[in-house]
KENUVEX-175854 format. One record per residue (C-alpha): x, y, z; residue number from 1. Coordinates in steps of 0.001 Angstrom, whole numbers, plus 500000, padded with zeros to 6 digits. Layout:
// KENUVEX-175854
+--------+--------+--------+-----+
:     xx :     yy :     zz : seq :
+--------+--------+--------+-----+
:      X :      Y :      Z : NUM :
...
+--------+--------+--------+-----+
END
This chain:
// KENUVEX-175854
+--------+--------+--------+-----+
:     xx :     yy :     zz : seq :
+--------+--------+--------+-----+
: 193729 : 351965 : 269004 :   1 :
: 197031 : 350892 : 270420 :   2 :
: 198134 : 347555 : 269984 :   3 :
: 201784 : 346232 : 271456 :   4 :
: 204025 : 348650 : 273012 :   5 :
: 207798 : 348524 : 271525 :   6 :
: 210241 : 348399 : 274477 :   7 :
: 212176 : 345427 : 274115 :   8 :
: 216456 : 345917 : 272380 :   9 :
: 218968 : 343794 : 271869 :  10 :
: 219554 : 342751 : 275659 :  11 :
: 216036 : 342144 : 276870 :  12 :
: 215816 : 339747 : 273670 :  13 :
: 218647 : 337860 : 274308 :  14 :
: 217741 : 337203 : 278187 :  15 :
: 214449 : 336066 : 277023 :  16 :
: 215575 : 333627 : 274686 :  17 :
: 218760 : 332313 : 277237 :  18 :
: 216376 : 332144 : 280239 :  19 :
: 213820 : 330670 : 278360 :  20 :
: 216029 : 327986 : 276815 :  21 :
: 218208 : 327063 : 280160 :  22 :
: 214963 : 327003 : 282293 :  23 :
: 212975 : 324481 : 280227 :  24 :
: 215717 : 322076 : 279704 :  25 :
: 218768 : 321454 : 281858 :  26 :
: 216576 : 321887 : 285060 :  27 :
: 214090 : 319465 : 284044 :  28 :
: 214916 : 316809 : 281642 :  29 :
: 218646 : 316090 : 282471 :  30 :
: 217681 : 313044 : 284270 :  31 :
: 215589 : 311678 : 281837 :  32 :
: 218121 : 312145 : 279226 :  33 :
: 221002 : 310944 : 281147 :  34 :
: 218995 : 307799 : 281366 :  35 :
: 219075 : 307351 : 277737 :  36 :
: 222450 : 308624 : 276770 :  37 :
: 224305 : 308064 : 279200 :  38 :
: 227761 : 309622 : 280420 :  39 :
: 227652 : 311229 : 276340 :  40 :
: 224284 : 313092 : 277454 :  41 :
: 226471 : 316172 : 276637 :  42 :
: 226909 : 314825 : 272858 :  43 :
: 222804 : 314864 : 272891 :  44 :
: 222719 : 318366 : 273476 :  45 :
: 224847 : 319592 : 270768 :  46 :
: 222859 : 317342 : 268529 :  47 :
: 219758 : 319462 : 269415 :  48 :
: 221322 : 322625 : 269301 :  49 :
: 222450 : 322127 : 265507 :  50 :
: 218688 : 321925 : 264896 :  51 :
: 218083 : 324839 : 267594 :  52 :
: 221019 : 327036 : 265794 :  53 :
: 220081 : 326027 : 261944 :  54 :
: 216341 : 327081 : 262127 :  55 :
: 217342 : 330046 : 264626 :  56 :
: 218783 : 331308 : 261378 :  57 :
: 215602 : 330980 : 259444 :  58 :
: 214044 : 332294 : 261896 :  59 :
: 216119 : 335462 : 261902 :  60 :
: 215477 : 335531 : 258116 :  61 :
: 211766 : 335538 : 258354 :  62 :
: 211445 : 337782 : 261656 :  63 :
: 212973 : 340582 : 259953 :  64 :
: 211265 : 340239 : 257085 :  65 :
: 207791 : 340384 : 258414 :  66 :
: 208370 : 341697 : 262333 :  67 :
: 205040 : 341442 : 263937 :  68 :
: 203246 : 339103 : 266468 :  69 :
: 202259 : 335683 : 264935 :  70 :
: 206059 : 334603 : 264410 :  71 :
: 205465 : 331493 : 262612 :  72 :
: 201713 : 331717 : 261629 :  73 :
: 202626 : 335133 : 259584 :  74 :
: 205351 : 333277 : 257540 :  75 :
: 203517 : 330410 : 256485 :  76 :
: 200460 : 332594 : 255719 :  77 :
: 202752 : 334507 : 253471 :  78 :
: 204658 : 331738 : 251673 :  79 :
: 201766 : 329852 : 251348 :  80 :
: 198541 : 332429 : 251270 :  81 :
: 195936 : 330052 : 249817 :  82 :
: 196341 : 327549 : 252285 :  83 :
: 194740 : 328850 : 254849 :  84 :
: 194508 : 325519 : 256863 :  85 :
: 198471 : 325119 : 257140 :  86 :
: 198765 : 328827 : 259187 :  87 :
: 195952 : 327940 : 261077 :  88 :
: 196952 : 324325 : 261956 :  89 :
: 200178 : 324695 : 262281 :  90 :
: 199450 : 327890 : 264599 :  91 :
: 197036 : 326637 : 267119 :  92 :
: 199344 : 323578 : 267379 :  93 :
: 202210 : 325873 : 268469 :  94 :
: 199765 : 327194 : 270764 :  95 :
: 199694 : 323230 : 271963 :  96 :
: 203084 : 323170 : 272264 :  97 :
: 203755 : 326409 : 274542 :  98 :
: 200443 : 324855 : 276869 :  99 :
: 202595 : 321862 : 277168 : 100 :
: 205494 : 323466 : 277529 : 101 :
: 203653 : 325670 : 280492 : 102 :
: 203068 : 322761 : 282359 : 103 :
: 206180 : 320532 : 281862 : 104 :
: 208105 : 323337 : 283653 : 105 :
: 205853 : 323881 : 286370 : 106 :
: 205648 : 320317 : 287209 : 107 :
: 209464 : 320742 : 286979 : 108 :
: 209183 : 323597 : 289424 : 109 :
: 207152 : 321723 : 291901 : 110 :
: 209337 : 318817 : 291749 : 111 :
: 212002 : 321161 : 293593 : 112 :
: 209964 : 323072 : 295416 : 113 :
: 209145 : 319538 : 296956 : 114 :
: 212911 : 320147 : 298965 : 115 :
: 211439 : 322857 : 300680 : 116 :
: 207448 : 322634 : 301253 : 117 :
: 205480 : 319462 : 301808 : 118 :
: 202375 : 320612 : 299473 : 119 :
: 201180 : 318736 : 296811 : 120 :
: 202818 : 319160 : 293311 : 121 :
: 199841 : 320132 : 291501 : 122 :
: 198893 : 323220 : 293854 : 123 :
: 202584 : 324065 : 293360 : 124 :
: 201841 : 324245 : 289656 : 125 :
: 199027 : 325750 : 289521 : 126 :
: 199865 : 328601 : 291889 : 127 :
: 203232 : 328986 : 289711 : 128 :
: 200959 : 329775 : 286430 : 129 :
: 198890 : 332115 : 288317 : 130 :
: 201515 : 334130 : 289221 : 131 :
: 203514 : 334166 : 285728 : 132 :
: 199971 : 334892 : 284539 : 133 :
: 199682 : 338313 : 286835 : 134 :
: 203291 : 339294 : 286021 : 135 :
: 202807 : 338637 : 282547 : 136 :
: 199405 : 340733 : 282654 : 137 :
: 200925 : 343944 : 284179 : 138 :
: 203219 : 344465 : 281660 : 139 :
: 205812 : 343368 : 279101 : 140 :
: 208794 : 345484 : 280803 : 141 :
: 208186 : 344184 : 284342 : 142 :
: 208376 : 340696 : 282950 : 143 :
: 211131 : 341838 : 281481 : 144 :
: 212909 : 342732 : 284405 : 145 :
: 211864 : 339889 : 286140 : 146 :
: 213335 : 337817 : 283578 : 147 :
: 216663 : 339233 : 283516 : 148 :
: 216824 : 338965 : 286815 : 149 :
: 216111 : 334919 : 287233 : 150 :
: 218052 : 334429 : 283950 : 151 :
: 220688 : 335682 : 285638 : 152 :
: 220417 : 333336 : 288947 : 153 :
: 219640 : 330537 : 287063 : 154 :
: 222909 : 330840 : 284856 : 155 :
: 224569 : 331608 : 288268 : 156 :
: 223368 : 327792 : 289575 : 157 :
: 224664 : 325923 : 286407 : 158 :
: 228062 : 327705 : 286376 : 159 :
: 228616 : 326656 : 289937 : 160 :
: 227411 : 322836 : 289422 : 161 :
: 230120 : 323309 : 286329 : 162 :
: 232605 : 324135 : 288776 : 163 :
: 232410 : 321295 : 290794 : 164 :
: 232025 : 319081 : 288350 : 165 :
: 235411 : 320041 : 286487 : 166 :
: 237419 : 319644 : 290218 : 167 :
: 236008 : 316328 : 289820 : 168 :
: 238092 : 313262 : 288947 : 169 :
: 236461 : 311772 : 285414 : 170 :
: 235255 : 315100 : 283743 : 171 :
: 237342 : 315269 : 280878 : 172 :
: 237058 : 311356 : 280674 : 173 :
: 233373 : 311866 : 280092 : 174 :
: 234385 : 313906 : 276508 : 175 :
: 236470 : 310861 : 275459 : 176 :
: 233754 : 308206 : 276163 : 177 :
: 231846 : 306863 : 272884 : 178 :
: 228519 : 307690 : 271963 : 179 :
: 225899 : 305821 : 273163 : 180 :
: 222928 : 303970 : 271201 : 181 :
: 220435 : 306266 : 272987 : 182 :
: 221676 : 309422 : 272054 : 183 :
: 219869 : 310154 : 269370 : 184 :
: 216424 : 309329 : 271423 : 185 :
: 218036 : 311969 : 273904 : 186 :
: 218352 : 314601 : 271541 : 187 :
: 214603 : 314091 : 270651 : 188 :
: 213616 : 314276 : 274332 : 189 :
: 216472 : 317665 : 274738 : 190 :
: 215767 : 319385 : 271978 : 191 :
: 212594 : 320462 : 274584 : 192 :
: 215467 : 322207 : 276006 : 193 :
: 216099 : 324338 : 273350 : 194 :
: 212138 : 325810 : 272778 : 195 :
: 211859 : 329044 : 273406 : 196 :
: 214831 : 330314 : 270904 : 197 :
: 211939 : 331082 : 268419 : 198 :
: 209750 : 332747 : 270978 : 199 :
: 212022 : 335839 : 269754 : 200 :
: 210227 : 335863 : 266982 : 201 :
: 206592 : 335943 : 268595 : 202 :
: 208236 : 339652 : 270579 : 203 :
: 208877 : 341020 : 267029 : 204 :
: 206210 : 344177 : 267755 : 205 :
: 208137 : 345010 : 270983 : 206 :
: 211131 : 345069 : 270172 : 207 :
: 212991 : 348201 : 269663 : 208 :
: 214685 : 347711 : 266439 : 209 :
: 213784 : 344032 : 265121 : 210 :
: 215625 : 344007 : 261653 : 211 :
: 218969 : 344696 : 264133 : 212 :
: 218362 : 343020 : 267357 : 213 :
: 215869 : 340024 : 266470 : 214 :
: 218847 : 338093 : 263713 : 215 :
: 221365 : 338550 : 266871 : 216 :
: 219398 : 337744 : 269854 : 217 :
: 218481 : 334349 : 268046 : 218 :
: 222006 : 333540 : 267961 : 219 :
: 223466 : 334869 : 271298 : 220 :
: 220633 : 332770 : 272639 : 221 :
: 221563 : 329428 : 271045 : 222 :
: 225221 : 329778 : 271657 : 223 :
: 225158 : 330705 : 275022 : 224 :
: 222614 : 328222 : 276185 : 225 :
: 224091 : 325474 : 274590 : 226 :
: 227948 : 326328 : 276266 : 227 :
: 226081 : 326241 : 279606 : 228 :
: 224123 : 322758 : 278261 : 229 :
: 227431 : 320894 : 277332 : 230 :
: 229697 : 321652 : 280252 : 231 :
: 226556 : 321427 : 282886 : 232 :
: 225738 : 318023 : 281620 : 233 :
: 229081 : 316746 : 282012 : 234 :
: 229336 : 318190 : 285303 : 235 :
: 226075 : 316000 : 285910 : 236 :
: 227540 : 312807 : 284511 : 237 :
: 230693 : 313095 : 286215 : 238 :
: 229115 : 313499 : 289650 : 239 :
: 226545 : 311408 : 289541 : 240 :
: 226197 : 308267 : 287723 : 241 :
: 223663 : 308557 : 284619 : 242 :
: 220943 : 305904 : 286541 : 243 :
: 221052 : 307539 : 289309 : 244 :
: 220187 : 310884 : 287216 : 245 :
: 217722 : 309410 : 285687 : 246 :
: 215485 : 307876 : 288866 : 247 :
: 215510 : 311568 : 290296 : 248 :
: 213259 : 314434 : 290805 : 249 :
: 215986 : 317252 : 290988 : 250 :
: 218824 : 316051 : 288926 : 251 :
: 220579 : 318682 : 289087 : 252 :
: 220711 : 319700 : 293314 : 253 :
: 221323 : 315636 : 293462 : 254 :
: 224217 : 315659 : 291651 : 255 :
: 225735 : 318966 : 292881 : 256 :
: 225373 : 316694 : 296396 : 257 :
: 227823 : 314622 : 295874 : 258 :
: 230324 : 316870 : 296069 : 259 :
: 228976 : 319970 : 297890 : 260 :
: 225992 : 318610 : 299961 : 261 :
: 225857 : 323139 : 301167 : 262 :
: 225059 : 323967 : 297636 : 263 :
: 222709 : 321112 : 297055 : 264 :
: 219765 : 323053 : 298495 : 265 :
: 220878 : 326375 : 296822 : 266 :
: 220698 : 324641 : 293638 : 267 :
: 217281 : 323644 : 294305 : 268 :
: 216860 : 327076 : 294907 : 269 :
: 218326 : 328053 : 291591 : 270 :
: 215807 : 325537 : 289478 : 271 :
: 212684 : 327392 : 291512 : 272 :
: 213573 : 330677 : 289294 : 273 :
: 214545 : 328891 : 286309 : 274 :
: 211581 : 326582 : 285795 : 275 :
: 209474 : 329997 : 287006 : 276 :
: 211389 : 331915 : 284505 : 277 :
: 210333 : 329646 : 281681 : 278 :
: 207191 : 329473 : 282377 : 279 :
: 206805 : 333378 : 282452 : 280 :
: 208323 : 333495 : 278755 : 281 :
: 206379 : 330591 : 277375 : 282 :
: 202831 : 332544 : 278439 : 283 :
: 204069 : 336054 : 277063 : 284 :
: 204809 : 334015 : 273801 : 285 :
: 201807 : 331967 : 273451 : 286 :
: 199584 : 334666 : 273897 : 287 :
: 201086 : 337026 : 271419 : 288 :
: 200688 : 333902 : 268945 : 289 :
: 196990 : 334171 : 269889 : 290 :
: 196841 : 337927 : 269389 : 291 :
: 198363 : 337020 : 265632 : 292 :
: 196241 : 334573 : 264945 : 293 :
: 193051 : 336669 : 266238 : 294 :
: 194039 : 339610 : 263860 : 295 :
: 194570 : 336737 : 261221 : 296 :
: 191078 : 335281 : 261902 : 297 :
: 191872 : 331773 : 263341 : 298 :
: 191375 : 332597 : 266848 : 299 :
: 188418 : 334439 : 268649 : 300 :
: 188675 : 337860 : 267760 : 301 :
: 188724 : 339011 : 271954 : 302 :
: 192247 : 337271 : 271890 : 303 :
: 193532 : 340466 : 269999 : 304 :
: 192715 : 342735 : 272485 : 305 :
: 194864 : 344263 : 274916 : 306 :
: 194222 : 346542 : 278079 : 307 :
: 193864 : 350202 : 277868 : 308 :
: 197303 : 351369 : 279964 : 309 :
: 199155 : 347747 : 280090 : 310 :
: 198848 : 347009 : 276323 : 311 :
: 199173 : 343263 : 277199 : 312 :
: 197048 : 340763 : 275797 : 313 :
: 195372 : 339903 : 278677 : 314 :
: 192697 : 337672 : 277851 : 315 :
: 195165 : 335180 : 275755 : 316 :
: 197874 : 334999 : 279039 : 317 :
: 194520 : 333832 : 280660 : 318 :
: 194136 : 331179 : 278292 : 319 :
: 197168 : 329981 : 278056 : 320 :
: 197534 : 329520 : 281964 : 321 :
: 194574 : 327858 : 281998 : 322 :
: 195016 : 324921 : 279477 : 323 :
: 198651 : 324767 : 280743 : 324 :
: 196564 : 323563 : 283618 : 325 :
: 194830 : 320921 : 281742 : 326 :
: 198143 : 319233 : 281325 : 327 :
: 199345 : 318775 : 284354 : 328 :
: 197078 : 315345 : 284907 : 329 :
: 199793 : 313772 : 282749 : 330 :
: 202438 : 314164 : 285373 : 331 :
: 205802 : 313049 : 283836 : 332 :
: 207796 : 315468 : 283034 : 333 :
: 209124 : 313857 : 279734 : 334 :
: 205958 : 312728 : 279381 : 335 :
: 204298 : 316520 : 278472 : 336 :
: 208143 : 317482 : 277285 : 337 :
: 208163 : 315113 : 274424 : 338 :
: 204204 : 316490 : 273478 : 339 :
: 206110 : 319632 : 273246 : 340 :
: 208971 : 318784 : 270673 : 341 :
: 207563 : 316938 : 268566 : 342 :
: 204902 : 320105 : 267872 : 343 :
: 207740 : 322202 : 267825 : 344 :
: 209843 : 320338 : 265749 : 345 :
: 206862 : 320097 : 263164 : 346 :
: 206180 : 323544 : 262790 : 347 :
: 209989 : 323869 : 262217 : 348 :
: 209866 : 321843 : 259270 : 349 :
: 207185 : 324210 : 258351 : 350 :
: 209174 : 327439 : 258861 : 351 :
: 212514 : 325741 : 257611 : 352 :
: 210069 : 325346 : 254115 : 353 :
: 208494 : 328756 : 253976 : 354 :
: 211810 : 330128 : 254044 : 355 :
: 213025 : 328036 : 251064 : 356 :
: 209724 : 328769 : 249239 : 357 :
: 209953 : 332664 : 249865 : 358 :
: 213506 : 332662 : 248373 : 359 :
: 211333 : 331910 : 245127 : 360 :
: 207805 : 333458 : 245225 : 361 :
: 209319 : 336437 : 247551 : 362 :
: 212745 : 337025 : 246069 : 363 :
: 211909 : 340620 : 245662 : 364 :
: 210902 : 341389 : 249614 : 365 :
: 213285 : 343143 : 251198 : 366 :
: 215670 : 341265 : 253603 : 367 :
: 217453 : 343372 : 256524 : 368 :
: 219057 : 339949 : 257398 : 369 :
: 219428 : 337046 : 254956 : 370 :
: 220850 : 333322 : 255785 : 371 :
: 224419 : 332878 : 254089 : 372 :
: 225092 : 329997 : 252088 : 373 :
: 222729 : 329250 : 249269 : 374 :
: 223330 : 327588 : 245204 : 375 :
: 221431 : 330202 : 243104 : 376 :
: 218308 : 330867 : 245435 : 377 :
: 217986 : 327533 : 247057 : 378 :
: 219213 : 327755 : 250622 : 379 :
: 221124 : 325555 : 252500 : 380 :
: 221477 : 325935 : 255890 : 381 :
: 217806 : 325770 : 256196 : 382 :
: 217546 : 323046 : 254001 : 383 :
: 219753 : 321135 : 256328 : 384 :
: 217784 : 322531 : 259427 : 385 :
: 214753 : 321431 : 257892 : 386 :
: 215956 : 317511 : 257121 : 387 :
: 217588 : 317651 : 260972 : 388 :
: 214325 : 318295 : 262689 : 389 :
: 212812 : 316000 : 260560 : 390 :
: 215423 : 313448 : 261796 : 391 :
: 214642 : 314124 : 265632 : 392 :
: 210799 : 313452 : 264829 : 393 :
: 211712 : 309818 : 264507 : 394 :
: 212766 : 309438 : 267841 : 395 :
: 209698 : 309806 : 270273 : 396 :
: 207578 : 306932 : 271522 : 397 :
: 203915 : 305962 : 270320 : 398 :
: 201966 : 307936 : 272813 : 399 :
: 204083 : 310671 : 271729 : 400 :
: 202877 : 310310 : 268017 : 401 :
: 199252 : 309681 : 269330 : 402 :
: 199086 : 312681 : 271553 : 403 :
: 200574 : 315215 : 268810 : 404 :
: 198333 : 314018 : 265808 : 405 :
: 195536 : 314947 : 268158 : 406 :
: 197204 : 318223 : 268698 : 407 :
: 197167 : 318856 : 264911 : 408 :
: 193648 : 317339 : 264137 : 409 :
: 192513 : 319815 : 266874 : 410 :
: 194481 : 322602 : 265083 : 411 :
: 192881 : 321462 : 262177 : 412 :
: 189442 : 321963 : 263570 : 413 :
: 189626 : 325140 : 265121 : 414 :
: 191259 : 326709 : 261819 : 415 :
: 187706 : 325643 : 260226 : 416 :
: 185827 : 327363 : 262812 : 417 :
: 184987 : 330643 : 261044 : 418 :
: 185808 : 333115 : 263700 : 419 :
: 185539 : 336817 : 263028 : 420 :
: 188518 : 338427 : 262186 : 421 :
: 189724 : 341517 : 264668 : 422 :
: 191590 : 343882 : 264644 : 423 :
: 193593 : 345304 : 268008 : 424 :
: 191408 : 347030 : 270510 : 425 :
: 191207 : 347608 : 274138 : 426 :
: 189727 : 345994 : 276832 : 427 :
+--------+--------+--------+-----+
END
């Protein structure tokens, strides 16, 4: 029975993971983390992407080593096989995290589509993860294409607000200017912005030639989006004062109006596709998580199956839209964006781990790409990725803490739940 068709090279990857990573973050959170930062909200970014860029790498490691759907469920279930509870917990969290992430960016989406229609927010959202939800159910190439082509308009939109902002009087001032007390909180909040770089990883089965294009497309992805991050939040800063950021549901078209009140509303424009583009990726890579976990046999077994001439897992893009609605009663934005990194940061101490413990109980599987730097077998660069992330944990709020123990208790529960395991059928 077929299971995931392979269509995806080296390109495809790499627009997934940039217009994942640009649409979640600079479009929605900005504000939010200017408030906290600052005028050195750029300096917040590159803290997150050092985290983003270290576990990228283990990432690459472990994607080529075991290419299949299930990314980060696989890898623990291979460096740790008798705990089944870890793969399982740490798996449907994940799934949490991609729900929340879902919904942060279409209540980022109808926060500027607000410019241009006067219907309520949460309509706008849920109509936005219907239609990611169709796209996303037709096929893997046409969301593809549809990617590429709003990862290209919503690059297009930051390098223009990066324009203005260098003719600007006070942009280089704002790389000179110390380091606030609230960066580090920032980076917590940001490094929202960079989830998505190990969705690559969940698109293993589809892609064309994983042990090739999977190790680069994590790092084109990373250093691309975080080039964009930097110069687009000092373009921000410099154009609009960090409070004023901060107070405001489009950051970005705000700021850009300053300076060039025509390309305010284009801007706005420009944050429809990218918040839509990240919420088309985030679907496609929660439910091929699902269609792991299914096969694994920690998730209904219907999850694995896919339709007869799509080959998409239809039922788990259903799901996933679904409880993405559930979230959107919490409203903030940073409010369901924190939820979201702090999961993700979690299960990236996990992978950072289960790449240090494979160096020892898997030193014999073969390794088409392999993380440089190490003293005998023990690695460091993911040893360092793995003490960063754990550093960002510290920064969220109480709620925060509340919200994502329940999301691992609930993880916890539904790995006990002794579903039947399945193997990939149609539909």
């Amino acid at each position: 029975m077929p299971g995931l068709r392979r269509t995806l090279g080296f390109g495809a990857l790499t627009f997934y993971g940039v217009g994942i990573i640009l649409g979640a973050g600079i479009y929605s959170l900005l504000g939010e983390a200017a408030g906290l930062a600052g005028v050195s909200v750029w300096v917040a970014f590159l803290l997150a992407s050092v985290a983003a860029l270290l576990t990228g790498l283990s990432y690459a490691e472990l994607a080529t080593m075991y290419p299949s759907a299930g990314a980060e469920y696989v890898y623990l279930g291979q460096a740790w096989p008798r705990a089944t509870w870890l793969r399982g917990m740490v798996g449907w969290a994940l799934v949490t995290a991609s729900v929340a992430t879902a919904a942060t960016v279409s209540l980022a989406f109808a926060g500027y589509a607000s410019l241009f229609v006067g219907v309520p927010a949460a309509w706008i959202a849920i109509g936005l993860l219907v239609a990611v939800g169709l796209v996303n159910v037709i096929g893997v190439q046409e969301a593809a294409w549809a990617n590429a082509l709003f990862t290209v308009i919503e690059a297009s939109g930051l390098v223009a607000l990066i324009v203005v902002g260098m003719k600007t009087p006070g942009f280089n001032e704002v790389f000179l200017a110390a380091p606030s007390s609230g960066v580090f909180a920032a980076a917590g909040l940001i490094f929202f912005a960079y989830l998505g770089f190990e969705d690559i990883a969940n698109l293993a089965e589809e892609a064309k030639n994983p042990s090739r294009d999977l190790p680069r497309a994590f790092l084109a992805a990373v250093v691309i989006s975080t080039t964009l991050y930097v110069l687009a939040a000092a373009a921000s800063v410099t154009l609009l004062e960090p409070a004023k950021l901060a107070e405001s549901r489009s950051p970005l078209a705000d700021a850009m109006r300053t300076q060039a009140p025509s390309l305010a509303g284009a801007l706005g424009g420009v944050a429809l596709f990218a918040t839509a583009n990240t919420a088309l990726i985030t679907v496609m890579a929660a439910s091929r998580l699902l269609y792991g976990m299914a096969r694994g046999g920690d998730a209904p077994g219907f999850l694995a199956g896919t339709l007869p001439r799509r080959m998409t897992p239809a039922f788990g893009i259903g799901l996933v839209c679904i409880a993405a609605a559930s979230f959107l009663p919490l409203g903030r934005v940073s409010a369901v964006g924190s939820v979201a990194s702090l999961l993700a940061l979690s299960a990236f101490v996990c992978v950072n781990a289960a790449l240090i413990r494979l160096r020892f109980s898997g030193h014999t599987q073969t390794r088409p790409f392999r993380v440089p730097g190490s003293v005998r077998r023990w690695p460091i660069l993911p040893t360092l990725g793995l003490i960063v992330c754990a550093m960002l944990m510290t920064q969220f709020g109480w709620t925060t803490y509340a919200i994502g123990a329940g999301a691992l208790l609930f993880g916890l529960a539904m790995e006990r739940v002794p579903w039947t395991r399945a193997t990939e059928r149609n539909v």
